[in-house]
N, C-alpha and C positions, 0 to 999 in steps of 0.2 A: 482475353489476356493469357499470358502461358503462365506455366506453374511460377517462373524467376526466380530470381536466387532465394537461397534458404539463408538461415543464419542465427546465431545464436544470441545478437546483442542484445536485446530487450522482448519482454513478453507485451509491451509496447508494440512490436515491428507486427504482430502476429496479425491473421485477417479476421474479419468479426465472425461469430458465431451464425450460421445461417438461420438459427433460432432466434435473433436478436434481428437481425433482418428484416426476418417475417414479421415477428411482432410490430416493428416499426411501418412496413409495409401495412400491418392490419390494423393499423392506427388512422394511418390515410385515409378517413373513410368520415367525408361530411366536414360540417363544423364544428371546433369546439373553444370553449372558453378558453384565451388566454390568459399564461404567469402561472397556470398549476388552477385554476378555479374552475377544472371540470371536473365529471365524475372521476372518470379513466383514474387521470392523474393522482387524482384525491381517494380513492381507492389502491392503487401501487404503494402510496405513503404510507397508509394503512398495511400491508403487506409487509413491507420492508420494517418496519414497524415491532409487526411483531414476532418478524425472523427475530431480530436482534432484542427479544424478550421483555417488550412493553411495549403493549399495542396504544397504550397513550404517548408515546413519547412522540418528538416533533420531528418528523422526516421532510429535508430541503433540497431536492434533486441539482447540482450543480454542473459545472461541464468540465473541469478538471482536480488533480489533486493538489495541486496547489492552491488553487481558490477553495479548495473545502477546507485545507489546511488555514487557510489568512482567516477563512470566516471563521472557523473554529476556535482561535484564536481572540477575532475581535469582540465574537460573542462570550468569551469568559472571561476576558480580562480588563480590570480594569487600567488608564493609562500608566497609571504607577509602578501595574505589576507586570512579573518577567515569564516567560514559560521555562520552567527545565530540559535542557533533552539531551540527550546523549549527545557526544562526540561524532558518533556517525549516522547523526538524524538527518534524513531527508531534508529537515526543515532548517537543520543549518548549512548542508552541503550543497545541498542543490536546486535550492528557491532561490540564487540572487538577488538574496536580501530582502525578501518579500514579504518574509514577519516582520521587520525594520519598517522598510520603505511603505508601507501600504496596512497592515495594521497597526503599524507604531508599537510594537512588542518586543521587549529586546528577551534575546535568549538569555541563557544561564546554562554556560555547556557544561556537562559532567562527567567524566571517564566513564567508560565503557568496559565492560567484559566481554569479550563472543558478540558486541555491537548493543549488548543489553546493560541498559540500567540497572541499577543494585538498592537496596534501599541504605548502604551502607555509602553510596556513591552521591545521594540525593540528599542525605540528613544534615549535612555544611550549609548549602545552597538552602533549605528550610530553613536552618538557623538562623538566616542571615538577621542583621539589628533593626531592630523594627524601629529606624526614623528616619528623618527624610531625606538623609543622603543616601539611601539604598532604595535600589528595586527592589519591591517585597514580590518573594516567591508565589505565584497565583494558581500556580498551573504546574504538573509533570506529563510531558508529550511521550508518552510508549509509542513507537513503532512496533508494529506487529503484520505480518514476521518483519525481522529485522534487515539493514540492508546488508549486510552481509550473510542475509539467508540462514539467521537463526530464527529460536521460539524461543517466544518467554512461557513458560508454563504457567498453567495455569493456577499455581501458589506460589509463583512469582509474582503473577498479575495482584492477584489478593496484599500482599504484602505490602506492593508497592504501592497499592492504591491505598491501604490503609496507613501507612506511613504518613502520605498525603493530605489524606483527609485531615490525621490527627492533628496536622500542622495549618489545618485551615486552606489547604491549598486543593485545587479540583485535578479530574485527570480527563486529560484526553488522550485515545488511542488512532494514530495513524496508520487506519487498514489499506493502503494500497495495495496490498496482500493479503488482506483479514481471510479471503475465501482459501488462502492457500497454507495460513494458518491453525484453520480450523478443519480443512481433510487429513493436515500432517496429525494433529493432536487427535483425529477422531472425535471432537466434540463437533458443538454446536455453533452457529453465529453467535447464541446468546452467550454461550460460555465464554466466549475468549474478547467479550466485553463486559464482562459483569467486574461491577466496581468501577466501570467508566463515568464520566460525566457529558462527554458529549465524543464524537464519533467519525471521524474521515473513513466512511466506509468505500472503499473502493470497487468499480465494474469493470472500467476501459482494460487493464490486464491480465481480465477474465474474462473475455471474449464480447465485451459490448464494441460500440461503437465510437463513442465517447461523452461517459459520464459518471459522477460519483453522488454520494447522498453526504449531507454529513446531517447525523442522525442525533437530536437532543434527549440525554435520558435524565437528567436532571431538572424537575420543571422548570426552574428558579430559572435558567440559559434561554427560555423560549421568547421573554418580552424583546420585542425589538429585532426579533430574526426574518421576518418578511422585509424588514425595511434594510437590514445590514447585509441580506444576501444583494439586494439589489444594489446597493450602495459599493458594494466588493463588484458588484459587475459580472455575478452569477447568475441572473435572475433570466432565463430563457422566454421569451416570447410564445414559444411551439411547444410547450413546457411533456405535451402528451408524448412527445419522442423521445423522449430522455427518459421520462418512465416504462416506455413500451420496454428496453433495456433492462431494466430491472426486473418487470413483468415475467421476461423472456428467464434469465437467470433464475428469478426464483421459480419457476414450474419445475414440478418434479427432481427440485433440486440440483438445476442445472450447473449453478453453481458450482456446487462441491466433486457432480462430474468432471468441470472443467478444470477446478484444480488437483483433484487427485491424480487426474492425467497430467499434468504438468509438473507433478511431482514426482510421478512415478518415471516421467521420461527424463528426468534431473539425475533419478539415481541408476538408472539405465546408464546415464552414458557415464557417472562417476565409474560404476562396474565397470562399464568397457575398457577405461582408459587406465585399472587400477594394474599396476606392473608392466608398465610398457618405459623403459629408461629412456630418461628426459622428460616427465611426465607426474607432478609431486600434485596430489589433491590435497591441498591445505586444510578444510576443513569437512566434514562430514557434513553433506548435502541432508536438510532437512526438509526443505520443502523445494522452488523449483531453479535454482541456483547453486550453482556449480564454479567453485575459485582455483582455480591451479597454477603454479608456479609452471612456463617451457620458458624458453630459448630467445630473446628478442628474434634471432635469426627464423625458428619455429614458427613464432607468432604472426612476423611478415609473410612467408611462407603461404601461410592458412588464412588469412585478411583479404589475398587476392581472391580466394574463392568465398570466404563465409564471415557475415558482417558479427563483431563481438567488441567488448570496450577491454581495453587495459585498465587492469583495475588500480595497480599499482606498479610504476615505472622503475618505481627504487629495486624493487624485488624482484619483477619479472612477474608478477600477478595477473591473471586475466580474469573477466567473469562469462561466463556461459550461463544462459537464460534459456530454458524451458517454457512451452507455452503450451494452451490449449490444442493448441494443430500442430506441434511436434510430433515428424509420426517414428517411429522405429526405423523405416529406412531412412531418416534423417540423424536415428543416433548411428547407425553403422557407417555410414556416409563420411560423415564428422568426424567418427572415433577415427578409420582407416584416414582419411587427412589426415589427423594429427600424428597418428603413428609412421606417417610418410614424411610429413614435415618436422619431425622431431628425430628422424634417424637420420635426415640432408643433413641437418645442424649440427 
């Protein structure tokens, strides 16, 4: 195949890790138990495990983030109860209704700051009357990083997850980005889930192939998750390739290589593009996303050559995504388009 077009619309679009590959390629190798009942497998669990800083907790290798999000979901709440989450959660804007339709969980949306929950934002929706004409609060969903490519820090996390607690309610964190969370903060996997309860840990945006874990650290969440993964329609057959993915990520921390480069190429191209007129960086890229206000005319312009979403139509908003195999001459490339197609307009 040839190189083909580049493009900045999702870390999604990006090619798999040759790392992740191999592993899967060095999985190929014999028989083994299917559903997760091999060694391999049953050791990666173990791994991922104790990245995210309890080697007893319960690791569920899935195929995407939405079904780690539903299970997540149907494994801590009970019918009655609601999940909280932001305004610009993943899990209300862009599952099609799949905590609704398929776990039976209705949200409980709550304004947003910089895309992040507050605990000031979340203590209504705890309140709520505890009898039977309300959903009772069960759950606060963090996104991390957020979708408009913030951090919540980490006495952010603490706060909000102890708000939570105190209310009886559990927390789950949506890492669809966790790895790109935690090269931007300098910390650990462990750190920027501590205070969770259970875990959409994300790989496919980090250079796998396609899979995520969602990771129980609460033990109380474990009864009934072999049967609810399968039941959500998670539950892989060849369970050893999904792991080899993880495998592959966690050696030598491949992970955190893969997103500090993606982060680092985020604020590359902010740099590049910062005082060129017709050209507004909305917010200060923190990890591998990039928002700027050009030109509808601009933006068509740059569309025929390099694939990216509008982020907001009313505005003039677009997002730019960074990825593992973002290389430098992709941000000069890029920048120089946009400074061509924003001086036509």
């Amino acid at each position: 195949m040839s190189r083909g077009r580049r493009g900045f619309a999702s870390d999604n679009a990006a090619t798999v890790h040759p790392a992740v590959l191999e592993a899967i390629a060095g999985a190929n190798v014999g028989h083994a138990f299917g559903y997760g009942h091999d060694e391999y497998s049953a050791a990666v669990e173990g791994r991922v495990a104790a990245a995210l800083g309890d080697p007893q907790a319960g690791v569920y290798f899935v195929f995407n983030g939405t079904g780690a999000n539903v299970l997540s979901l149907r494994a801590a709440l009970a019918p009655w109860q609601g999940a909280i989450v932001s305004e610009h959660a993943h899990l209300h804007t862009d599952e099609v209704g799949a905590p609704e339709a398929v776990a039976g969980s209705k949200l409980l949306v709550a304004p947003a700051v910089d895309g992040k929950l507050t605990v000031d934002a979340i203590q209504p929706l705890l309140a709520r009357p505890a009898d039977e004409h309300f959903v009772r609060p069960g759950l606060v969903s963090l996104t991390q990083s957020t979708e408009l490519g913030t951090l919540y820090s980490l006495q952010e996390l603490e706060a909000i997850s102890e708000a939570a607690h105190a209310a009886g309610a559990l927390v789950h964190i949506d890492g669809a980005r966790l790895a790109n969370a935690a090269a931007a903060l300098g910390v650990g996997l462990a750190d920027v889930v501590r205070g969770a309860d259970i875990v959409s840990f994300g790989a496919t945006k980090n250079g796998a192939l396609g899979c995520e874990a969602v990771v129980v650290l609460n033990p109380r969440l474990r009864e009934g998750m072999l049967h609810l993964r399968k039941q959500t329609l998670q539950l892989a057959s060849k369970m050893r390739f999904l792991a080899a993915q993880f495998d592959a990520l966690l050696h030598d921390d491949l992970w955190r290589t893969n997103a500090a480069h993606a982060n680092a190429m985020a604020a590359r191209l902010a740099q590049a593009l910062r005082g060129i007129e017709g050209v507004r960086i909305t917010r200060e890229p923190s990890v591998n996303a990039v928002f700027a206000v050009i030109s509808a005319q601009a933006r068509e312009r740059l569309l025929e050559r390099f694939d990216f979403y509008a982020w907001d139509e009313a505005t003039g908003e677009v997002r730019w995504m960074c990825a593992w195999d973002t290389t430098e001459a992709d941000i000069e490339e890029f920048a120089t388009a946009v400074r061509e197609a924003v001086a036509v307009a």
